[in-house]
OpenMM code with the backbone's topology and positions (N, CA, C; nanometers):
from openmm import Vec3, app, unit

residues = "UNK UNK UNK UNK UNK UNK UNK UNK UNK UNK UNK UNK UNK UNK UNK UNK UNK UNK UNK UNK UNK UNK UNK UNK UNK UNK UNK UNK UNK UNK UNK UNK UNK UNK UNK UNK UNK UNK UNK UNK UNK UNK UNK UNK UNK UNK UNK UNK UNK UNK UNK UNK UNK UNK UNK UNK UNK UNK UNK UNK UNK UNK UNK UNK UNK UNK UNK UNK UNK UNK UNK UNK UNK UNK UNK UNK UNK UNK UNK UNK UNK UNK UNK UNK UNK UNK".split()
positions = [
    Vec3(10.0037, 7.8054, 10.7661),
    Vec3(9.9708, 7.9344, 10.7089),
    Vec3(9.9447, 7.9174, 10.5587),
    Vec3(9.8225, 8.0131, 10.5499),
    Vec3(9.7632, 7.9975, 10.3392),
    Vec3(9.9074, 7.9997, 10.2912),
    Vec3(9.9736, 7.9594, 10.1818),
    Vec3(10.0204, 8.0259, 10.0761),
    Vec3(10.0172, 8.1988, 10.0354),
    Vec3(10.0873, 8.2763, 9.9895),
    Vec3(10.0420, 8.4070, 9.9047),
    Vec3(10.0750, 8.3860, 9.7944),
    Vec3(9.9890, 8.4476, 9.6999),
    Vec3(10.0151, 8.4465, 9.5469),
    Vec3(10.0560, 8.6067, 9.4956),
    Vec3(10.1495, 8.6508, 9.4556),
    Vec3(10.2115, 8.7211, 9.4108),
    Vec3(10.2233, 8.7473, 9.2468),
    Vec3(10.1449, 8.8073, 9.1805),
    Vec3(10.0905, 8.8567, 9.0892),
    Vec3(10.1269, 8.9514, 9.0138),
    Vec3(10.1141, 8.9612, 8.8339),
    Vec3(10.1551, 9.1212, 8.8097),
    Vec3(10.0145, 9.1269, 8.6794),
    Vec3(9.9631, 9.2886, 8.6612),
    Vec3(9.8952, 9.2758, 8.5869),
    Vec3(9.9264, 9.4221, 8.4962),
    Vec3(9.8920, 9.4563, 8.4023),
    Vec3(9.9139, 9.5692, 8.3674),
    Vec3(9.8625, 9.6674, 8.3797),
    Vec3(9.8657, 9.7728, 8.4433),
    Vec3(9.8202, 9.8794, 8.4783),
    Vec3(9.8389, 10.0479, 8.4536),
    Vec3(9.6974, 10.1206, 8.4387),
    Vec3(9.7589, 10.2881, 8.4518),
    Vec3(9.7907, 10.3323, 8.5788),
    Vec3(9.9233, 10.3719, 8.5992),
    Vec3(9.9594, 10.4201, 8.7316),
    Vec3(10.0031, 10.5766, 8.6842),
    Vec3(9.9120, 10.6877, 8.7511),
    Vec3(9.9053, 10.8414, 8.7023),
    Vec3(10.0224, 10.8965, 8.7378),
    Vec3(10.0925, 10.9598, 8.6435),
    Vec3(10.2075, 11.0220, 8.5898),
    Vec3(10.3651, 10.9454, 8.5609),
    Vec3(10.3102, 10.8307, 8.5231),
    Vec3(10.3723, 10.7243, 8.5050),
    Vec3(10.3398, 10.6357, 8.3813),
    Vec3(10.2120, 10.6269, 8.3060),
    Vec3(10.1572, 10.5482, 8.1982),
    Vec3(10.1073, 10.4199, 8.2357),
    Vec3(10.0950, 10.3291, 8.1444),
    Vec3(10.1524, 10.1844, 8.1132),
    Vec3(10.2313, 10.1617, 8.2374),
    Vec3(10.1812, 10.1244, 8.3215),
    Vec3(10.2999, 9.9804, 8.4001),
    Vec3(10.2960, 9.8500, 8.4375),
    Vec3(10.4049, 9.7311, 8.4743),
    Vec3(10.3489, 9.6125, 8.5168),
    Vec3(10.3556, 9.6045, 8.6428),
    Vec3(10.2545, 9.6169, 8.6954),
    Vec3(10.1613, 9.6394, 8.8477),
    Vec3(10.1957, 9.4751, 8.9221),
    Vec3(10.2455, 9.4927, 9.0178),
    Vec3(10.2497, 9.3576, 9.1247),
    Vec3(10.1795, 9.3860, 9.2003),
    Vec3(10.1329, 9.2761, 9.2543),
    Vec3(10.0232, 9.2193, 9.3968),
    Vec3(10.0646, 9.1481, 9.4277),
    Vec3(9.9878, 9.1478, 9.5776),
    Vec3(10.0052, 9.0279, 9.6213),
    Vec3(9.8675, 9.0433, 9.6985),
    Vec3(9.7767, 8.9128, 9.6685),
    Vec3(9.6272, 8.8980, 9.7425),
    Vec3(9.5339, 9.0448, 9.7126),
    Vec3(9.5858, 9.0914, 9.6104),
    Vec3(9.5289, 9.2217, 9.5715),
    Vec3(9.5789, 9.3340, 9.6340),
    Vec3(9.7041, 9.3678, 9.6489),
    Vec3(9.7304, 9.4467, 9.7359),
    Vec3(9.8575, 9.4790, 9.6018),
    Vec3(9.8533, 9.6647, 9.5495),
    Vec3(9.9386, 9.6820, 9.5167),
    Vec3(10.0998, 9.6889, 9.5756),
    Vec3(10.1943, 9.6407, 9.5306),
    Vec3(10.3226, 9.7283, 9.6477),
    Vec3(10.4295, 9.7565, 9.5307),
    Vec3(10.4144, 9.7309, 9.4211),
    Vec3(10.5340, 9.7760, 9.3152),
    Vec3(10.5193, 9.7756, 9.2128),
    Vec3(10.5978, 9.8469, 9.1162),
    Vec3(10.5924, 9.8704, 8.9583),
    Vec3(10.6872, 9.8692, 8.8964),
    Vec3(10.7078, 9.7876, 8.7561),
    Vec3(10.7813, 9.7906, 8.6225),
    Vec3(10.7574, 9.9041, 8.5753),
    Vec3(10.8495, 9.9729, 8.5054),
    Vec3(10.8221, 10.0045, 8.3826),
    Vec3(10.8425, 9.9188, 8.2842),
    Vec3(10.7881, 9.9731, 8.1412),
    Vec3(10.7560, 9.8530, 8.0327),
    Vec3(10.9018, 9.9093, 7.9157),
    Vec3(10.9624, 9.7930, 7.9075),
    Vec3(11.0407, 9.7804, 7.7955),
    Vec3(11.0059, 9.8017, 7.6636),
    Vec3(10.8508, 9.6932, 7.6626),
    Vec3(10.8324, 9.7040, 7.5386),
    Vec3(10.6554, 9.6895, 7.5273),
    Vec3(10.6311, 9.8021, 7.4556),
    Vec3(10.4193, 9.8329, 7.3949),
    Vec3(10.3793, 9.6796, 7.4143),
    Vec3(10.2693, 9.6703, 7.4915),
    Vec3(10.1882, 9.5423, 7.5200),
    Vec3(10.1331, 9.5382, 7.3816),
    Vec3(10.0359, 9.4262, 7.3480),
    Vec3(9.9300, 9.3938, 7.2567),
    Vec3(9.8344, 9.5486, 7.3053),
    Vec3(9.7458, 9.5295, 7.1999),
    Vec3(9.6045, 9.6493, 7.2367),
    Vec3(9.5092, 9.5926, 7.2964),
    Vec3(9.5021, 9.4395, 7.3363),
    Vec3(9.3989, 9.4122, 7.4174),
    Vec3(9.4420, 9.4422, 7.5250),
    Vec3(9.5992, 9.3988, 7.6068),
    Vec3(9.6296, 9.4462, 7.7057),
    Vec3(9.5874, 9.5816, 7.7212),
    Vec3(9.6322, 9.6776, 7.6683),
    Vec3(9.6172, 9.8277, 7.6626),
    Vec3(9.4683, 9.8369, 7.7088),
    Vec3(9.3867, 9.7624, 7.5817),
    Vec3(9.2568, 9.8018, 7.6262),
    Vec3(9.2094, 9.7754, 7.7726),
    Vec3(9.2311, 9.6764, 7.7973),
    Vec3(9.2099, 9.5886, 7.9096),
    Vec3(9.2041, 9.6573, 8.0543),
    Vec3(9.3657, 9.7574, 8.0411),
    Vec3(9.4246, 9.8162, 8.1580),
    Vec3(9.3158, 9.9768, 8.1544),
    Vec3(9.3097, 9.9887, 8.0630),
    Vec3(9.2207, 10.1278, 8.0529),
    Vec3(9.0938, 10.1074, 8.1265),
    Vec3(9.0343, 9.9849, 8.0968),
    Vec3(8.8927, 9.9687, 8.1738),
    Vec3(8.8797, 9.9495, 8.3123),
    Vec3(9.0537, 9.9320, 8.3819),
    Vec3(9.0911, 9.9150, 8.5320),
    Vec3(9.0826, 10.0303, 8.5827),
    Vec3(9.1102, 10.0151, 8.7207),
    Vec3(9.1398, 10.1769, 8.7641),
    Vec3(9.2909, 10.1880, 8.8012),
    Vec3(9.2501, 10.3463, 8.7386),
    Vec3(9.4318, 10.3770, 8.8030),
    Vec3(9.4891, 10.4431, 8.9295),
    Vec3(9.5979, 10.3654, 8.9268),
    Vec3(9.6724, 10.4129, 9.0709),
    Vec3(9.7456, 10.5142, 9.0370),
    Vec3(9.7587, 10.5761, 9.1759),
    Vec3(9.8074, 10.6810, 9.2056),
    Vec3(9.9710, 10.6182, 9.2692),
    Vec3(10.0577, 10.6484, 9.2931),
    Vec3(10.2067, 10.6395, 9.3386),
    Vec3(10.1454, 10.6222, 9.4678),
    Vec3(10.0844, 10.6723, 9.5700),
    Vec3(10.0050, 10.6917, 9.6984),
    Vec3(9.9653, 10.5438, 9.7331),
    Vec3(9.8894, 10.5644, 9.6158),
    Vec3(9.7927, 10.3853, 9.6160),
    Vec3(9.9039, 10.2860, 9.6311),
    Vec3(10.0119, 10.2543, 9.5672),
    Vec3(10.1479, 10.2056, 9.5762),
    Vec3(10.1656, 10.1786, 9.6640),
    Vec3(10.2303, 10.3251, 9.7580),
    Vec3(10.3147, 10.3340, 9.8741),
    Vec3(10.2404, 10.2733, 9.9917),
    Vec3(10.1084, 10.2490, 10.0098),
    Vec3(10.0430, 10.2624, 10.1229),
    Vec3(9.9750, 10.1206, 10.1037),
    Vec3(10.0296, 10.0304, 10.0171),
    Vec3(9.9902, 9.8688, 9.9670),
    Vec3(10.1530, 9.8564, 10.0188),
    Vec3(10.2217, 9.8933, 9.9870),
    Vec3(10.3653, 9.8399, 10.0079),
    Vec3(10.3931, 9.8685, 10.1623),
    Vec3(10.3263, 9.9683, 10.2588),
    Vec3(10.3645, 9.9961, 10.4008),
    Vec3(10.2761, 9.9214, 10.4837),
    Vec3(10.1603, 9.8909, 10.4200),
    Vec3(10.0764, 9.7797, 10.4759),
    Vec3(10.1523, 9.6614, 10.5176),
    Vec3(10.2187, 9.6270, 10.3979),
    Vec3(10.2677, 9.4729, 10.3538),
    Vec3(10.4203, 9.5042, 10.4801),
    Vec3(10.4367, 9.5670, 10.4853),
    Vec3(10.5703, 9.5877, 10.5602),
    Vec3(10.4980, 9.5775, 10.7103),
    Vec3(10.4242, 9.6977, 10.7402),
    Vec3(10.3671, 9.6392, 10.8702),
    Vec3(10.2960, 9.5094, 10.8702),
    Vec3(10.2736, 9.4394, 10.8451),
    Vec3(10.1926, 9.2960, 10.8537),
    Vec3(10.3039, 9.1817, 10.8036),
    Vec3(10.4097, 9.2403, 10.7830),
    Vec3(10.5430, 9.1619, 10.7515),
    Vec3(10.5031, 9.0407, 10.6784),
    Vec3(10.4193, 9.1335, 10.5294),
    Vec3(10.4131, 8.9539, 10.4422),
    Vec3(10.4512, 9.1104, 10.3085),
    Vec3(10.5784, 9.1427, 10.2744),
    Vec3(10.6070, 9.2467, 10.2318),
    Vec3(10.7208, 9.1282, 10.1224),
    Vec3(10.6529, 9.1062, 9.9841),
    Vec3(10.7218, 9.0256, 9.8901),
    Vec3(10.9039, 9.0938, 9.8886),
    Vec3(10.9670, 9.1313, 9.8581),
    Vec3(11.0859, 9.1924, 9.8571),
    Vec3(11.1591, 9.1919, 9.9704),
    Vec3(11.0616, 9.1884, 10.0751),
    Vec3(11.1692, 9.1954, 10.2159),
    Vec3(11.1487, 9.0781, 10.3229),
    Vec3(11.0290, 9.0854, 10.3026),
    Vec3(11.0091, 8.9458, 10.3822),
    Vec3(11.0094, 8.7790, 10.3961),
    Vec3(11.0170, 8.6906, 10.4467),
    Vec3(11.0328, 8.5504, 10.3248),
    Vec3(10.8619, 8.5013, 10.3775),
    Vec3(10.8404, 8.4678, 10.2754),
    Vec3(10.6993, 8.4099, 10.2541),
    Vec3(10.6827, 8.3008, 10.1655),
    Vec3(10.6264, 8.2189, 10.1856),
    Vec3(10.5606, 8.1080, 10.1372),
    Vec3(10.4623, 8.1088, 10.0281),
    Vec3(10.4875, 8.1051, 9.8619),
    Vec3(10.4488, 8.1737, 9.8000),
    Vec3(10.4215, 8.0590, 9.6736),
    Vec3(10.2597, 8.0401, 9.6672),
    Vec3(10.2155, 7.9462, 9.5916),
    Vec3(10.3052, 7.9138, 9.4375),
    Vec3(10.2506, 7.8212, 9.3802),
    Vec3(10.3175, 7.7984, 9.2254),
    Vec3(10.3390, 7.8919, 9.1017),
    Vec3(10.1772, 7.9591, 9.1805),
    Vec3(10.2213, 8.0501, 9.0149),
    Vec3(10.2369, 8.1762, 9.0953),
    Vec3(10.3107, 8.2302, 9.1582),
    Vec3(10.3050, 8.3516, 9.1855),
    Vec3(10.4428, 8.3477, 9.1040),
    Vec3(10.4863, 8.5518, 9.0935),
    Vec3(10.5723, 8.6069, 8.9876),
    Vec3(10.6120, 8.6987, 9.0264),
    Vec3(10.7102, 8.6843, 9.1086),
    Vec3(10.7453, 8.7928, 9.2322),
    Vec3(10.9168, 8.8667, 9.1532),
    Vec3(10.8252, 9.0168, 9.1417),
    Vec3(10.9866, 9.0942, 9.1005),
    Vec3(11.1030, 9.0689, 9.1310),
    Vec3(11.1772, 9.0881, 9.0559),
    Vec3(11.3249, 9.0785, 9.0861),
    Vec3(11.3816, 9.1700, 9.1614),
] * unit.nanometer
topology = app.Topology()
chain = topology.addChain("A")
for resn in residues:
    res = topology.addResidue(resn, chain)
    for name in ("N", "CA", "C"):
        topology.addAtom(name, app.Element.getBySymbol(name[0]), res)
């Protein structure tokens, strides 16, 4: 079986701001909040993305649960650089 790579990038998630957005294979399923103001390229960066909705979230994270490759609950085999929440 591939590897998954497990990912975080910064993102607008609506009624929420600024967050650090996890993936996995492009698939949202969770969010940081931010401790501390990114750089302004980040900022800029995330503005030119699109933003998620809490919805968009939930329904990347129930995917990942039905298809049981769900980072947090499931055990998976998970390339070098992936950066999987605590």
């Amino acid at each position: 079986m591939e590897k998954m790579t497990v990912y975080y990038e910064y993102r607008y998630l609506k009624q929420h701001g600024l967050v650090k957005m996890y993936f996995i294979n492009g698939i949202p399923f969770t969010w940081d909040e931010l401790d501390n103001t990114p750089s302004n390229d980040v900022i800029l960066r995330a503005r030119e993305e699109y933003v998620y909705s809490i919805d968009d979230v939930y329904h990347g994270s129930m995917y990942l649960l039905e298809e049981g490759f769900h980072p947090l609950i499931d055990s998976i085999d998970y390339d070098e650089r992936s950066e999987v929440p605590e």
